[in-house]
MIMITOR-585324 format. One line per 2 residues: number of its first residue (from 1); for each residue z negated, x negated, y negated of C-alpha. Coordinates in steps of 0.02 Angstrom, whole numbers, plus 50000, padded with zeros to 5 digits. Example, Ala and Ser with C-alpha at 12.3 -4.5 7.8 and 13.67 -1.06 7.14 Angstrom:
// residues 2
1) 49610/49385/50225 | 49643/49316/50053 .
This chain:
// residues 468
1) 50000/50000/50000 | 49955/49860/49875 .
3) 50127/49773/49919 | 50214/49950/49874 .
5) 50118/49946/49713 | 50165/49792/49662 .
7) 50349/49821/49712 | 50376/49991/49621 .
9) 50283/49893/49463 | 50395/49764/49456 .
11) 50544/49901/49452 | 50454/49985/49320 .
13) 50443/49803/49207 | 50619/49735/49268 .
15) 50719/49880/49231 | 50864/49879/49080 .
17) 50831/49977/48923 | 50904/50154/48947 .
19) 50947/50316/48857 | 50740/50380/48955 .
21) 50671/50232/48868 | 50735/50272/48689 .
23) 50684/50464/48717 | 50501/50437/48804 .
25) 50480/50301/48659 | 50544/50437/48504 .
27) 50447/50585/48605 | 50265/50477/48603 .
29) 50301/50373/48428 | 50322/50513/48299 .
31) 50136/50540/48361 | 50114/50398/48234 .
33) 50233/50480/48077 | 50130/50639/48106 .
35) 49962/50551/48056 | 50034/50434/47913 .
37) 50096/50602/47856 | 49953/50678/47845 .
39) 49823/50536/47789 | 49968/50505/47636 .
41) 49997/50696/47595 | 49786/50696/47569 .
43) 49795/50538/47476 | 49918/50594/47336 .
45) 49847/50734/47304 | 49653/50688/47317 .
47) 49641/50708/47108 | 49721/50897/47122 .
49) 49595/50933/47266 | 49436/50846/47171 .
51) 49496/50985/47042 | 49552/51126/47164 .
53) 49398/51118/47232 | 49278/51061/47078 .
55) 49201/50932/47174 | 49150/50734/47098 .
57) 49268/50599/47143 | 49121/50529/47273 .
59) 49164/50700/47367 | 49329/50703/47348 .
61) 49333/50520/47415 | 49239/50601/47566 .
63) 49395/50703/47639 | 49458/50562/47675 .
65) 49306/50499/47760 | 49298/50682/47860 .
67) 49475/50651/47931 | 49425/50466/47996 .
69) 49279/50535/48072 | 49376/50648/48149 .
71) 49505/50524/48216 | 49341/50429/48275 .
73) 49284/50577/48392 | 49453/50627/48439 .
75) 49498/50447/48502 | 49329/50433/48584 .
77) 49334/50571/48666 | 49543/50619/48721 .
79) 49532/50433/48749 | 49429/50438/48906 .
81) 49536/50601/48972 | 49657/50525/48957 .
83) 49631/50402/49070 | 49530/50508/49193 .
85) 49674/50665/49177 | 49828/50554/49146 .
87) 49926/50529/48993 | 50058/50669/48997 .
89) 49915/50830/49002 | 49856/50737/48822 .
91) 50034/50768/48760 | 50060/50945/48706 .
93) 49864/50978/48669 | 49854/50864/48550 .
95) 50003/50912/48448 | 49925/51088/48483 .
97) 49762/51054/48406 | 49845/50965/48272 .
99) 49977/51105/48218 | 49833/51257/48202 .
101) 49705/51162/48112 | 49831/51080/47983 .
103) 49881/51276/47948 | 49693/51318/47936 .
105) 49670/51165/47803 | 49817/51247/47705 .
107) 49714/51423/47713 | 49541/51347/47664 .
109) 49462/51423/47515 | 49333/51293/47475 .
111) 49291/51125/47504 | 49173/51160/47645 .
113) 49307/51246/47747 | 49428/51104/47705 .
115) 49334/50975/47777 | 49277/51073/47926 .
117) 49465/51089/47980 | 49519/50922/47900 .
119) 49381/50840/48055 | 49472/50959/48176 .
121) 49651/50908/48130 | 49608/50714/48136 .
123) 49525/50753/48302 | 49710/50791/48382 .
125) 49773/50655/48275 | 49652/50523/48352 .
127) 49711/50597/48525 | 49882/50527/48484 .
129) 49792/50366/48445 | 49735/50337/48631 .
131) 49849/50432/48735 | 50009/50384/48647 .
133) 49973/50208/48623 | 49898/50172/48797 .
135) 50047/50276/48888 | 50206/50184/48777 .
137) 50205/50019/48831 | 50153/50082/49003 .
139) 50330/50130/49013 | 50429/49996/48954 .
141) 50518/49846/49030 | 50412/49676/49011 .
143) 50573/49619/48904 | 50557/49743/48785 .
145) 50372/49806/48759 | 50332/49693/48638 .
147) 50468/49713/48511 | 50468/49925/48559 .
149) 50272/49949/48544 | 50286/49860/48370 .
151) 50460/49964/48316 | 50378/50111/48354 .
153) 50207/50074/48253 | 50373/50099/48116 .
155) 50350/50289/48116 | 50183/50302/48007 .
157) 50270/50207/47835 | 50414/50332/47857 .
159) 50276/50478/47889 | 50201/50374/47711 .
161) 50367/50427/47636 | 50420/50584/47694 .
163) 50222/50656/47651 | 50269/50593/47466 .
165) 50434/50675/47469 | 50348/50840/47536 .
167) 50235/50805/47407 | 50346/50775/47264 .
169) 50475/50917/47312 | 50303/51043/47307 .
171) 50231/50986/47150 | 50384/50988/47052 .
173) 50474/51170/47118 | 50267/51225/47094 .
175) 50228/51146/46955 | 50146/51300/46867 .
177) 50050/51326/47030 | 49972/51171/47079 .
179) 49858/51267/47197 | 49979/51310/47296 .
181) 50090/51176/47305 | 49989/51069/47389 .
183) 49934/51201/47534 | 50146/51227/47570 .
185) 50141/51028/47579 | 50003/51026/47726 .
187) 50083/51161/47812 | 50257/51053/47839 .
189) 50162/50966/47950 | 50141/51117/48068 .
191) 50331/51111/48081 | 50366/50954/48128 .
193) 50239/50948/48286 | 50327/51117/48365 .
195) 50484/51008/48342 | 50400/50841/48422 .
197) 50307/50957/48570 | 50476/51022/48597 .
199) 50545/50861/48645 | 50393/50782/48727 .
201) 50394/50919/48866 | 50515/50812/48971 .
203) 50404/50654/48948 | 50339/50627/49123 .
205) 50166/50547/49172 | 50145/50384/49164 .
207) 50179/50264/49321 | 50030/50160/49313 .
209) 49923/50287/49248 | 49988/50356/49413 .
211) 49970/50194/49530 | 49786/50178/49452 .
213) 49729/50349/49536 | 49819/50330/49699 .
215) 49957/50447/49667 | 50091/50320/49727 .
217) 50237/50450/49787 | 50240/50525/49605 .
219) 50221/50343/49530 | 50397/50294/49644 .
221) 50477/50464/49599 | 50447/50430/49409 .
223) 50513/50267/49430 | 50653/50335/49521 .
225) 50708/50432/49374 | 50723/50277/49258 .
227) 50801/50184/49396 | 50950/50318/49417 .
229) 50956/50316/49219 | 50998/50133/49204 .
231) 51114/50144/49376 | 51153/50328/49446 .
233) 51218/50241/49605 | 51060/50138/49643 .
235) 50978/50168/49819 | 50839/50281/49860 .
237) 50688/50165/49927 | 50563/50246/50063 .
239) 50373/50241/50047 | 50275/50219/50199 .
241) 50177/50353/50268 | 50017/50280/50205 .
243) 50089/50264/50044 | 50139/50453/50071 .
245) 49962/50510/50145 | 49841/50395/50015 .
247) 49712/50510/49943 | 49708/50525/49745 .
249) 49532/50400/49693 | 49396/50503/49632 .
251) 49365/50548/49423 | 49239/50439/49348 .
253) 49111/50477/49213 | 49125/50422/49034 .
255) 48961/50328/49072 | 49036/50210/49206 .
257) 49202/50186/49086 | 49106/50103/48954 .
259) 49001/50015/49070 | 49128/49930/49127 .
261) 49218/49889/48981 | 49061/49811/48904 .
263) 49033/49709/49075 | 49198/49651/49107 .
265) 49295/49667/48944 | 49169/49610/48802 .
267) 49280/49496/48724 | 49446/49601/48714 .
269) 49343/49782/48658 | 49254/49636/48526 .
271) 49436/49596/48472 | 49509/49791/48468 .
273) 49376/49837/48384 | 49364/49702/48251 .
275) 49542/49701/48201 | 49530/49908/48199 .
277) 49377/49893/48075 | 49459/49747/47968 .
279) 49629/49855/47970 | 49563/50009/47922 .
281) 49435/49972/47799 | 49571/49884/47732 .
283) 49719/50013/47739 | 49625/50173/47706 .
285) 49503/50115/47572 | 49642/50065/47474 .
287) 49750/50197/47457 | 49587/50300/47428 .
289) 49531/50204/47284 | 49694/50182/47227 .
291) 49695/50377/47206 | 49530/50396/47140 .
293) 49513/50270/47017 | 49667/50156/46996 .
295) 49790/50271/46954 | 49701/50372/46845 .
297) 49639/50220/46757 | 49844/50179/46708 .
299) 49874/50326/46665 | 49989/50381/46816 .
301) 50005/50601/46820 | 49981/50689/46992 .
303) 50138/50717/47001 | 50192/50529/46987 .
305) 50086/50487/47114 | 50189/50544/47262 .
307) 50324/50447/47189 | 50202/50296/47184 .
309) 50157/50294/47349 | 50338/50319/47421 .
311) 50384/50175/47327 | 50237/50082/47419 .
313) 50281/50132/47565 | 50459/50086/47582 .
315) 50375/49902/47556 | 50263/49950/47675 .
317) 50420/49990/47813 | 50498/49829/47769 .
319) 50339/49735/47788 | 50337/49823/47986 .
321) 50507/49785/48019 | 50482/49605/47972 .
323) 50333/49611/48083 | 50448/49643/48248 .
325) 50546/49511/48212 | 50434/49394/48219 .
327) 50317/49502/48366 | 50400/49423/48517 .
329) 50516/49271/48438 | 50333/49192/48347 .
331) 50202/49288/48479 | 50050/49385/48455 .
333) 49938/49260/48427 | 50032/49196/48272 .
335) 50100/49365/48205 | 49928/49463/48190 .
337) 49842/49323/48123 | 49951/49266/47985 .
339) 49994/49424/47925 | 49789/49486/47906 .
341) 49780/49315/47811 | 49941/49388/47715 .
343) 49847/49547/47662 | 49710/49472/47612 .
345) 49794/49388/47492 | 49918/49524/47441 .
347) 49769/49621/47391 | 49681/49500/47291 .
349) 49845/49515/47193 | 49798/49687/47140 .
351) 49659/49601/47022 | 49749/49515/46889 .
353) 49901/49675/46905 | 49771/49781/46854 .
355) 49682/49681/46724 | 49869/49696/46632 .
357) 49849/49880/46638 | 50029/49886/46656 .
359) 50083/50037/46790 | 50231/49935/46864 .
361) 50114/49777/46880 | 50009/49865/46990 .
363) 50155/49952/47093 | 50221/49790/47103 .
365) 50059/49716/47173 | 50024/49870/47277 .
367) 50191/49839/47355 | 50151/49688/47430 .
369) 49968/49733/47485 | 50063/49866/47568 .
371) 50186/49758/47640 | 50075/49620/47722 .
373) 49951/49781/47764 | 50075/49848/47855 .
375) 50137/49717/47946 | 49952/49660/47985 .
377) 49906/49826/48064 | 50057/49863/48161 .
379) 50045/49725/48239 | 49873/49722/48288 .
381) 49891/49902/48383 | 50024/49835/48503 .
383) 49916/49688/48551 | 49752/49768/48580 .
385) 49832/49912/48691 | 49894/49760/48804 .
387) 49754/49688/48837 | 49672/49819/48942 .
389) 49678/49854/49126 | 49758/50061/49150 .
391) 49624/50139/49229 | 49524/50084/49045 .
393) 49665/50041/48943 | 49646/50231/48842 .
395) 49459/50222/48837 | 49472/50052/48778 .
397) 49608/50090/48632 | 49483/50260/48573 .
399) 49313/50140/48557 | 49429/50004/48450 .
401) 49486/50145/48339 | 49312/50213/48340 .
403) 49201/50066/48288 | 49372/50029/48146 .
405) 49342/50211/48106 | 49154/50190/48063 .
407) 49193/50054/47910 | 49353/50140/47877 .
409) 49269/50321/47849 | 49158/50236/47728 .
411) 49271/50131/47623 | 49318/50259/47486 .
413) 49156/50288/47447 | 49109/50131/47469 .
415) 49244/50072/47342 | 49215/50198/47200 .
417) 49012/50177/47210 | 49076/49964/47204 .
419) 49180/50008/47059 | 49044/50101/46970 .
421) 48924/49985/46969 | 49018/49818/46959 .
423) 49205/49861/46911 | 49377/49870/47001 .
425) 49384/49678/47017 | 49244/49675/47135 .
427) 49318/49814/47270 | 49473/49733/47267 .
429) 49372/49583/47310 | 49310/49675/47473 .
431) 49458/49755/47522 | 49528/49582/47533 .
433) 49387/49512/47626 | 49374/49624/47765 .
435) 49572/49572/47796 | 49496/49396/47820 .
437) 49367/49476/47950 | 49511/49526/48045 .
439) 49586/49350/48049 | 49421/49262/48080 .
441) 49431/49375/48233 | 49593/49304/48317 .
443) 49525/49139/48302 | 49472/49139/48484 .
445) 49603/49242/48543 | 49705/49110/48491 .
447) 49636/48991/48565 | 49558/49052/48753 .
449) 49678/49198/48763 | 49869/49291/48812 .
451) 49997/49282/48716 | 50068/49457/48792 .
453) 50245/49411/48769 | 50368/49416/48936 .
455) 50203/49451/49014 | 50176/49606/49129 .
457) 50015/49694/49084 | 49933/49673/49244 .
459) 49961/49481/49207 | 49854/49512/49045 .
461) 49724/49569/49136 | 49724/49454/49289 .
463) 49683/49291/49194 | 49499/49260/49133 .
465) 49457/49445/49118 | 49276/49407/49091 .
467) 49305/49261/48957 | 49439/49324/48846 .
């Protein structure tokens, strides 16, 4: 049985990109647009919900927090069923949860409702984090993964842009009814996940996720279908009947999960969850205090914002596609690293732009934070989600984003109390140090562990498990 495993795994990994790639890939990314969508939509129009709402800007700055705590739970928790109930059940009720409660947050009439539904929506969001990432490089040839996982990471910058279009378009065809315009804006997002569970309904389960619980018949036949996709003529390949007979292994408790990532893995949950806190702190605290405080401070209207940000974010999609490029040709190892060092010093730039008071100083600056940002998070995803063995490699992806989700839900806050009591200068200065955090933390990585490149990801878990 262990020789069949291996066999039907080294199908999966040795296979040529086909047209089943490119769909499962498209099906499982736009998980990611569908969260960048709906973290930028709240961001740009934070100042017209502080006044929808008649709440202080240290409330205000707390939606955001709501939707990473949120994420948190829903990672957590969809994280661990998903590796207990397989990847492909997490699919549709995700996108499910999702769709209703970002119609509910478009219905709320006061801030308390908001938030209570905001937390709800990030919880099927932070689904997507777990079960989408742990089940797309499952799929993909050992040739490909790399660059793949990283293109796909792609999807939240345009998410960044198409939430400021949707914000834009509302704002201006509403512009006598701000109060309005910006629940039409969160409803969009309803749309687009009918569309995306539309097309995910012929994603199948994923093969190891498969092989991992015993199922070894449905992991072959899954194979199979990639197999005749790449070469319709290729022959059929029997299973044994003990391959055919094995019993499915038994469901473990979230207890014994984490037990045995904190026994076994210490070193790579110490590194997910590191880079996750350093990335998020760093990502999400800025465009919060950007919104809160920066903006307003230059003078930029509510309804320039959205057209701020999408300029941002089209540096921030050229910053990930430079990232790819360099994700397999350079490595891992080198690619997270220097582009967390690259953020940290993109967003020290932010100081001096802002001391010039000058709008299109700080868009230029903020284009560049959001360029190495970019690049420094989606690359850190890919590598983190490889460094797990299946039967944890979910569970292990929802406690990185939790622990980043902890610093990240209290960075807006943490940035306008900062600013209150000792200026812009200084939360800039903090933003840009926990991007060095994140670099400090791939310091051993680099030097004890796998660079994940033309590896297969049982190799990445074979070697120094306990160490690394």
């Amino acid at each position: 049985m262990a020789s069949e495993k291996t066999d039907i795994l080294q199908r999966l990994d040795g296979l040529h990109w086909t047209k089943l790639h490119t769909g499962v890939t498209l099906a499982l990314g736009v998980g990611w647009l569908l969260d960048s969508f709906e973290v930028n939509l709240t961001g740009s129009v934070l100042e017209i919900l502080k006044k929808q709402f008649d709440v202080t800007s240290q409330q205000a700055a707390w939606i955001t927090g709501t939707w990473l705590l949120g994420i948190m739970a829903g990672a957590v928790v969809f994280g661990y069923l998903a590796d207990q109930f397989g990847r492909k059940k997490l699919f549709i009720m995700t996108l499910a949860l999702y769709a209703i409660c970002t119609v509910l947050s478009s219905l709320s009439p006061d801030y308390w409702l908001f938030m209570v539904f905001r937390f709800l929506t990030a919880m099927g969001v932070g689904a997507e984090y777990s079960a989408i990432s742990s089940a797309i490089g499952e799929f993909l040839p050992v040739k490909s993964r790399g660059r793949a996982a990283a293109l796909v990471m792609n999807f939240w910058p345009v998410g960044a842009m198409l939430a400021a279009l949707a914000n834009w378009i509302c704002l201006t065809l509403l512009a006598q009814y701000p109060s309005i315009a910006w629940r039409v804006a969160f409803a969009l997002g309803a749309i687009g996940a009918v569309f995306v569970a539309w097309f995910r309904k012929t994603v199948p389960e994923s093969p190891r996720w498969l092989l991992s619980r015993g199922k070894i018949r449905e992991a072959a036949a899954v194979v199979r279908r990639f197999e005749l996709a790449a070469t319709p003529a290729a022959p059929e390949r029997a299973l044994s009947e003990t391959s055919l007979s094995a019993a499915p292994l038994q469901r473990r408790g979230f207890g014994s999960q984490i037990r045995e990532l904190l026994r076994d893995y210490p070193g790579r949950l110490a590194l997910g969850s590191i880079l996750d806190l350093s990335e998020a702190f760093g990502y999400y605290g800025l465009f919060t205090f950007m919104a809160l405080k920066v903006l307003p401070a230059i003078h930029v209207s509510d309804t320039l914002v959205p057209a701020f940000y999408f300029i941002g974010n089209v540096a921030a999609l050229v910053g990930g596609l430079c990232m790819v490029l360099m994700f397999d040709r350079l490595g891992r190892k080198f690619t997270v690293t220097s582009f967390y060092a690259l953020a940290a010093l993109c967003t020290a730039l932010l100081i001096p732009a802002l001391e010039t008071q000058s709008a299109w100083m700080v868009l230029g600056a903020f284009m560049l934070a959001n360029f190495a940002a970019t690049g420094a998070w989606t690359s850190a995803y890919p590598t983190f989600s490889e460094i797990f063995p299946t039967h944890l490699r979910a569970t292990g992806i929802g406690m990185s984003v939790a622990v980043g989700r902890v610093g990240a839900m209290a960075s807006g806050p943490l940035l306008v109390w900062l600013s209150n009591q000792m200026g812009a200068n200084a939360a800039f200065g903090l933003v840009s140090a926990l991007w060095l955090v994140g670099c400090a933390a791939m310091i051993p990585w680099c030097l004890h562990g796998m660079d994940g490149a033309g590896l297969s990801l049982e190799q990445m878990v074979e070697v120094a498990p306990l160490t690394v």
